[in-house]
C-alpha positions in Angstrom: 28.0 2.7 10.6 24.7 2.1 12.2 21.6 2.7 10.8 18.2 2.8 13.3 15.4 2.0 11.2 11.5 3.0 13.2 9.1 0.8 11.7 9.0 -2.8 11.0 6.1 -2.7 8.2 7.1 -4.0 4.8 8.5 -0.2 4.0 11.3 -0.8 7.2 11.7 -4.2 6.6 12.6 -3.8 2.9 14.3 -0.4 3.8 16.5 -2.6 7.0 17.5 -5.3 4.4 18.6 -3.2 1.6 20.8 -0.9 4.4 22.0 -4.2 5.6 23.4 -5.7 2.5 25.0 -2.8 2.0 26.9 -2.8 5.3 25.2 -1.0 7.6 24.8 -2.5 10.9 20.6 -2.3 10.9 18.6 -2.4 14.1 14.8 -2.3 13.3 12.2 -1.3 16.3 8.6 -2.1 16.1 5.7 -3.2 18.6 3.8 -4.3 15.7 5.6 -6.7 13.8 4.7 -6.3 10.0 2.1 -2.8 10.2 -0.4 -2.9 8.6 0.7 -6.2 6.7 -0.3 -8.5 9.1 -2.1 -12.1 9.5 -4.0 -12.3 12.6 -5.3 -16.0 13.7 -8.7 -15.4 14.8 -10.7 -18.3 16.2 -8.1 -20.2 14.3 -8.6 -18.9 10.7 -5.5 -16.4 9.3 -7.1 -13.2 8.4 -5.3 -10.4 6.6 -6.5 -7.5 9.2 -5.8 -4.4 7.6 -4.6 -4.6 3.6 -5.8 -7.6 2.2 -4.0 -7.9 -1.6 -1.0 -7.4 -3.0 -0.7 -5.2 -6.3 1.9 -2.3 -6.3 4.7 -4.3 -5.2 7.5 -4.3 -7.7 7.8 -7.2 -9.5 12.1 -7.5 -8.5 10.8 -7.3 -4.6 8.4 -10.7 -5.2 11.1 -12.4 -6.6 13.5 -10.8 -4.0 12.1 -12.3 -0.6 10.2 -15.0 -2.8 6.3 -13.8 -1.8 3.9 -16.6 -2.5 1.2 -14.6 -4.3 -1.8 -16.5 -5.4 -2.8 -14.6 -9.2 -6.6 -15.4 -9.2 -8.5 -15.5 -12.7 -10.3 -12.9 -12.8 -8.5 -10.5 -11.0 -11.3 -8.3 -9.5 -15.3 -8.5 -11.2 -17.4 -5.6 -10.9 -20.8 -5.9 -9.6 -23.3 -4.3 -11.1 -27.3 -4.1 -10.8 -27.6 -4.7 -14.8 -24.3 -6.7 -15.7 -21.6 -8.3 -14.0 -18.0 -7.2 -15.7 -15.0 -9.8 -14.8 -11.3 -8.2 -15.8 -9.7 -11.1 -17.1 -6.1 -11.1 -16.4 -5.3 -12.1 -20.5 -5.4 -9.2 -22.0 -7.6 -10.2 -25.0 -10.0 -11.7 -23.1 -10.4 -9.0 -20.5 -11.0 -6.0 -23.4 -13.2 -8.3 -25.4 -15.4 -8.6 -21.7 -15.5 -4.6 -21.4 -16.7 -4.1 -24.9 -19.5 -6.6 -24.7 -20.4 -4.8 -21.8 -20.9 -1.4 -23.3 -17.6 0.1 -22.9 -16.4 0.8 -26.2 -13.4 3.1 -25.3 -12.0 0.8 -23.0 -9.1 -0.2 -24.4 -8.2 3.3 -25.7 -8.4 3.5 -21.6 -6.3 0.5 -20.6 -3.6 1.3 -23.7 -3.4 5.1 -22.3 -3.0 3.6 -18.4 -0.6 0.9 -20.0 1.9 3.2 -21.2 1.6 5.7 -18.5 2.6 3.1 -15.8 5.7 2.0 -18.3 7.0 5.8 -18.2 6.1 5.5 -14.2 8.4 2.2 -14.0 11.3 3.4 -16.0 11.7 6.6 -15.0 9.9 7.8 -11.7 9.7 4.7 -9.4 13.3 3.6 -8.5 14.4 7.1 -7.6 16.4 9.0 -4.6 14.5 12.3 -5.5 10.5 12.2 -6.9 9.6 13.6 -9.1 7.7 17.0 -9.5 4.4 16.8 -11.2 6.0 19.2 -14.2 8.5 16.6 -14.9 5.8 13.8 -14.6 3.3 15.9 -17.3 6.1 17.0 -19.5 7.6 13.1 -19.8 3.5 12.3 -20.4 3.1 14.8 -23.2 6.7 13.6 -24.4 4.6 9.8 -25.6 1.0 10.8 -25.7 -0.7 10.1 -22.5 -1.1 13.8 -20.9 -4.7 13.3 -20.5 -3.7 10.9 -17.7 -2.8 13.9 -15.8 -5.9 15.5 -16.1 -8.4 15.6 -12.8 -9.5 11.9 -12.5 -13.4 12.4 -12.8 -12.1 14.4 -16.2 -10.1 11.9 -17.5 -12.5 8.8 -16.7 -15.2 10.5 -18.0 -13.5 10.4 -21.4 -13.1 6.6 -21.8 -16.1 5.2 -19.2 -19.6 4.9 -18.2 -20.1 6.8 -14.8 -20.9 4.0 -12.9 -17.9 2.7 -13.6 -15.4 5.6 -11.8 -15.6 4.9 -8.7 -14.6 1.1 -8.9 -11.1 2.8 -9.6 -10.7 6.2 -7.7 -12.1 6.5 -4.0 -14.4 9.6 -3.1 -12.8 12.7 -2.6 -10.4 11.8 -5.2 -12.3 13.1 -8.3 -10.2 16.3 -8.4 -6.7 14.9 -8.1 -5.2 14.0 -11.2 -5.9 10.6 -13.4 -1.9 9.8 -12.0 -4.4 8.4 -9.3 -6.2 6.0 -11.5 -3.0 4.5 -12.9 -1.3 4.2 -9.7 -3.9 1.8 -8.6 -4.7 0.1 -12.2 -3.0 -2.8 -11.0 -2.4 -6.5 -11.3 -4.1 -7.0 -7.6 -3.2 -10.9 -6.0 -3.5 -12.7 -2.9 -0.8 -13.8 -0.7 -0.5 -17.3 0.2 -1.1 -17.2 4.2 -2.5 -13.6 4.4 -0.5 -10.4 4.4 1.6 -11.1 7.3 3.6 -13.5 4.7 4.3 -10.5 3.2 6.6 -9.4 6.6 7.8 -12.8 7.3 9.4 -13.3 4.1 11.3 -10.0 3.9 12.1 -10.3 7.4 13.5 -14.0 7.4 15.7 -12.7 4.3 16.8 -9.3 6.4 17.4 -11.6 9.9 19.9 -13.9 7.5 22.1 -11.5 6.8 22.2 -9.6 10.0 19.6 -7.4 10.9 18.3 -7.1 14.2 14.6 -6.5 15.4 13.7 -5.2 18.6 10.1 -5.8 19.7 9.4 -2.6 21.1 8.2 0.8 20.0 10.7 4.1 20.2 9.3 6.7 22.4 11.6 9.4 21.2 13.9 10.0 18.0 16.7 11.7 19.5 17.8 15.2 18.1 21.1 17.0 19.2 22.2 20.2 17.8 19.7 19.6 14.6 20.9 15.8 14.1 19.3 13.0 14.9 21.6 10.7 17.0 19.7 7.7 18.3 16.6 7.0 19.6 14.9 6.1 23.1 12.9 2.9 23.6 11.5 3.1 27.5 14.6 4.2 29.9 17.3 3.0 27.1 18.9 5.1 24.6 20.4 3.5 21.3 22.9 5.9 19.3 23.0 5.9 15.8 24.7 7.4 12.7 21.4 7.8 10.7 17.7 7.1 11.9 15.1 6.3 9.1 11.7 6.7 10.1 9.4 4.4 8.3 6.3 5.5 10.4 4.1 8.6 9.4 5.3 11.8 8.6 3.3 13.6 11.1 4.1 10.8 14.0 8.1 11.0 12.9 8.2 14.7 13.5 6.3 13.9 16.8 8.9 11.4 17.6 11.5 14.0 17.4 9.8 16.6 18.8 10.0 19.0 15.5 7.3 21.4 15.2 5.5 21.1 11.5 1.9 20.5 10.4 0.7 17.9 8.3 -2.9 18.0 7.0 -5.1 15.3 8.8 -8.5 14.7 10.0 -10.5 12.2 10.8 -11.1 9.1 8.6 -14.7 7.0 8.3 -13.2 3.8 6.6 -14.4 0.4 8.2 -12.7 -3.0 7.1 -14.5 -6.5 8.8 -13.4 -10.0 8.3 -16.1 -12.2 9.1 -15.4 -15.9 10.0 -18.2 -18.2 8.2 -19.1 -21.3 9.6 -19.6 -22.4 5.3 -19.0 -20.7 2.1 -21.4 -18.0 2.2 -24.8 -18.4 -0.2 -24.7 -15.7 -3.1 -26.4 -14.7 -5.9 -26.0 -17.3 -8.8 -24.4 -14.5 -11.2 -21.3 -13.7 -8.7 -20.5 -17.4 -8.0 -18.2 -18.2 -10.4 -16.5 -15.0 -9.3 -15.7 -15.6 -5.9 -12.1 -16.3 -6.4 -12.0 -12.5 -7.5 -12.1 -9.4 -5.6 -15.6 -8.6 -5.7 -16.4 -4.6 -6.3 -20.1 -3.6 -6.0 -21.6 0.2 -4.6 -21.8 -1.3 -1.4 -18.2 -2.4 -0.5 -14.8 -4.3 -2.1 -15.1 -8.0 -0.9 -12.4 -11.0 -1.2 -13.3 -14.2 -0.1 -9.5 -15.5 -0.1 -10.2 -19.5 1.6 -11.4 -19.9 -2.1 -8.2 -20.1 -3.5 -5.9 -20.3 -0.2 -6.6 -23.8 1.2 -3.8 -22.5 4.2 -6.1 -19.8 6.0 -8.2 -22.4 8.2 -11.6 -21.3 7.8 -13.9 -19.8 5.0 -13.1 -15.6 5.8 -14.4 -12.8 3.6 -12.7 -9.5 3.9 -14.2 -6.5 2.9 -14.1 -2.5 3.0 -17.3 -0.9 2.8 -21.4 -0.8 4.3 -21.7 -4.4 6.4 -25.2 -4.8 6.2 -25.6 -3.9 2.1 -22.3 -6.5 1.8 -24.4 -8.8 4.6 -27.3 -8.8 2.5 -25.5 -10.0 -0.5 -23.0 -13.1 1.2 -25.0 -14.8 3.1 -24.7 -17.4 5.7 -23.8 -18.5 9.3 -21.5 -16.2 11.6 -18.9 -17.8 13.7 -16.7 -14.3 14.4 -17.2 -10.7 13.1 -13.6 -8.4 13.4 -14.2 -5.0 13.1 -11.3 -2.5 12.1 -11.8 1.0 12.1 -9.5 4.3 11.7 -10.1 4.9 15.4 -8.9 1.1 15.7 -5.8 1.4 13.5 -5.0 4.7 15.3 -3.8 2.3 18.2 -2.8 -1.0 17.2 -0.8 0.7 14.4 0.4 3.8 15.4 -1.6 5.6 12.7 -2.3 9.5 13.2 -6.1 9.9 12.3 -6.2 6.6 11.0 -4.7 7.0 7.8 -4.2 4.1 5.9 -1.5 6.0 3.7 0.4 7.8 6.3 -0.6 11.3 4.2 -4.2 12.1 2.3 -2.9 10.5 -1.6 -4.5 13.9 -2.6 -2.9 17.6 -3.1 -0.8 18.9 -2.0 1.1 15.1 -0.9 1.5 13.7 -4.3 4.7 13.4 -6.2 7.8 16.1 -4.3 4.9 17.4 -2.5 4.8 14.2 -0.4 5.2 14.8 2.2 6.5 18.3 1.6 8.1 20.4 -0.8 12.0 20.2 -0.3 11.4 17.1 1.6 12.1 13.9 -0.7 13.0 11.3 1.6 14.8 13.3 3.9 13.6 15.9 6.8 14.8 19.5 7.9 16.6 17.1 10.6 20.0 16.1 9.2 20.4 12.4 9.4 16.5 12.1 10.1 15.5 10.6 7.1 11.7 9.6 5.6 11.1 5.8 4.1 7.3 5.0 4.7 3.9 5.4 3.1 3.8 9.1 3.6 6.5 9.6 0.8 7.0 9.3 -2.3 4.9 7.6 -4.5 2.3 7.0 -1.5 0.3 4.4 0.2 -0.7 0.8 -0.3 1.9 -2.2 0.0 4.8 -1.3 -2.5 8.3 -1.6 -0.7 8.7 1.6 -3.1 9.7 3.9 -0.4 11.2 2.1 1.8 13.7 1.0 -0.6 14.1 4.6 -2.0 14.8 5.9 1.4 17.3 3.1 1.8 18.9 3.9 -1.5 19.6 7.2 -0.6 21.0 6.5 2.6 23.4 4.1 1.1 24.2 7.1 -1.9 24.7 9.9 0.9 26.9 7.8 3.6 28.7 5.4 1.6 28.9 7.1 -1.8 27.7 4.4 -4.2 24.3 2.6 -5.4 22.5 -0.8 -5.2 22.0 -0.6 -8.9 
């Protein structure tokens, strides 16, 4: 039974290795090898392009494919005009810091997050169905931590200073629930060699056991009497018993020429990796933090040459205003890459330059992502969903991918990986 898998980002690769030890015959198309987890060499230094640290990733998937993260101490330091906040990756140490510097309720915070993300883990990560927000509230009340799913600028104002909220929710988050907060409370690391390791690894375990990649992009997922049956790829059409789409929800139902509307405008994130000629010259409070990931108002900075000696160069990567970060890191210029939602639109296929395939905002959180009904399936029979636009969202997980693949393996072969 073959199984055409659209999308060779970490979601498909994970997705086309999973379908493949369980004896599908996997063929994986892609003209961008890895999505947004790429390393690009620019003027000879690696640069993570587009996501820059690894967080959300499940534990089991490290071990799986054997990622070389790199856990810097601390893991991020916030930035502040009146103190300078480092969260210590012991635990101890790290609620002692936010104490001393003012926040008192802080570890009420971290103890509600803590036990949040535990219920998350054990009972609405690893599924073949998400969850509904009901079930997610009800299991919350169930051990105490319902105040999580309260509106995020809510909940964070019950536990932190207000300067504080938006080093962990972005804008126009504020009114979706604290599930937000948690989801992103995370144990954030580098990757040895940028984020394109990330790709290679999973993909050198999927090529072992059989799985094919074909360097090019699909131009149409084929549909016959409601069912998708294969795909085209220029002139050439390659049949299939089930096509999962790893790419976004709106560009799948493109791809197969389905009318439905997804909501998505226009995005005004910028990311740059700037090439130094030296380590950059910084204010003497930050420089014992450079190893971190750097949040201050005007951007998220990682300087990762500090604690990867393989990237070639001294590179910062940041998201956020260049000249306030500019005016902060300074030094000589060798290169200056500029990525852009208009930017990701076309190296990555991205609709509107999402980053997360879907707004991770109502209503495309929990079943409502990307649709009520939908899961990881589409009104298309053997069309099925795997990518960041499903279930539990964005940012480098494997999550869906391996959900989608899980299912897949439950509906055509009748049994489980686990």
């Amino acid at each position: 039974m073959r199984v055409i898998v659209v999308g060779a980002g970490h979601n498909g690769l994970i997705a086309s290795y999973y379908l493949r030890k369980a004896g599908f015959d996997v063929i994986v198309f892609d003209n961008k090898f890895g999505g947004m987890t790429d390393t690009t060499a620019i003027k000879g230094v690696k640069v993570s392009r587009a996501s820059y640290v690894l967080g959300l990733m499940p534990k089991k998937f490290v071990e799986e494919f054997e990622i070389p993260v790199i856990q810097q101490d601390p893991i991020q330091t916030i930035w502040l005009e009146d103190r300078i906040i480092p969260f210590w990756r012991d635990k101890e140490k790290r609620l002692k810091e936010l104490v001393n510097a003012g926040e008192d309720k802080f570890p009420e915070f971290e103890e509600k997050i803590t036990k949040f993300k535990k219920l998350l883990e054990e009972k609405f990560t690893f599924v073949t169905t998400p969850p509904s927000e009901r079930e997610v509230r009800e299991e919350a009340k169930k051990i105490g931590v319902e105040d999580v799913m309260r509106p995020s600028k809510e909940f964070l104002s019950k536990y932190l200073s207000e300067d504080l909220h938006y080093f962990f929710i972005y804008p126009g988050m504020e009114s979706s629930p604290g599930y937000l907060v948690s989801y992103f409370y995370d144990d954030w690391s580098f990757v040895k060699g940028g984020m394109g390791t990330v790709a290679e690894k999973v993909f050198e375990k999927a090529k072992k056991i059989g799985v094919e990649l074909v360097n090019e992009k699909v131009d149409k997922i084929i549909v016959e009497n409601d069912k998708a049956v294969g795909v085209k790829v220029k002139d050439k059409v390659y049949k299939a018993d089930v096509v999962l789409s790893t790419a976004g929800p709106a560009e799948t139902m493109i791809l197969a020429e389905y009318d439905h509307k997804f909501f998505l405008h226009k995005y005004g994130w910028v990311k740059y990796n700037v090439i130094f000629r030296e380590m950059p010259k910084v204010d003497e409070r930050i420089k014992g933090f450079l190893n971190s990931i750097i949040d201050f108002e005007g951007g998220e900075i990682v300087i990762p040459s500090v604690v990867d000696d393989s990237r070639g160069g001294i590179v910062m990567e940041f998201m956020g205003k260049y000249e306030e970060v500019m005016d902060r890191f300074k030094g000589e210029v060798i290169h200056v890459d500029k990525l852009n939602a208009k930017i990701a639109e076309e190296i990555y296929n991205l609709p509107a330059g999402d980053l997360n395939h879907l707004p991770m905002r109502e209503p495309y959180l929990f079943d409502g992502r990307p649709e009520k009904g939908w899961g990881y399936k589409t009104p298309i029979k053997d069309l099925y969903l795997g990518g960041a636009g499903t279930c539990p969202g964005g940012q480098v997980s494997g999550i869906p991918g391996y959900n989608s693949a899980r299912l897949i393996i439950k509906e055509k072969l009748g049994k489980d990986l686990e």
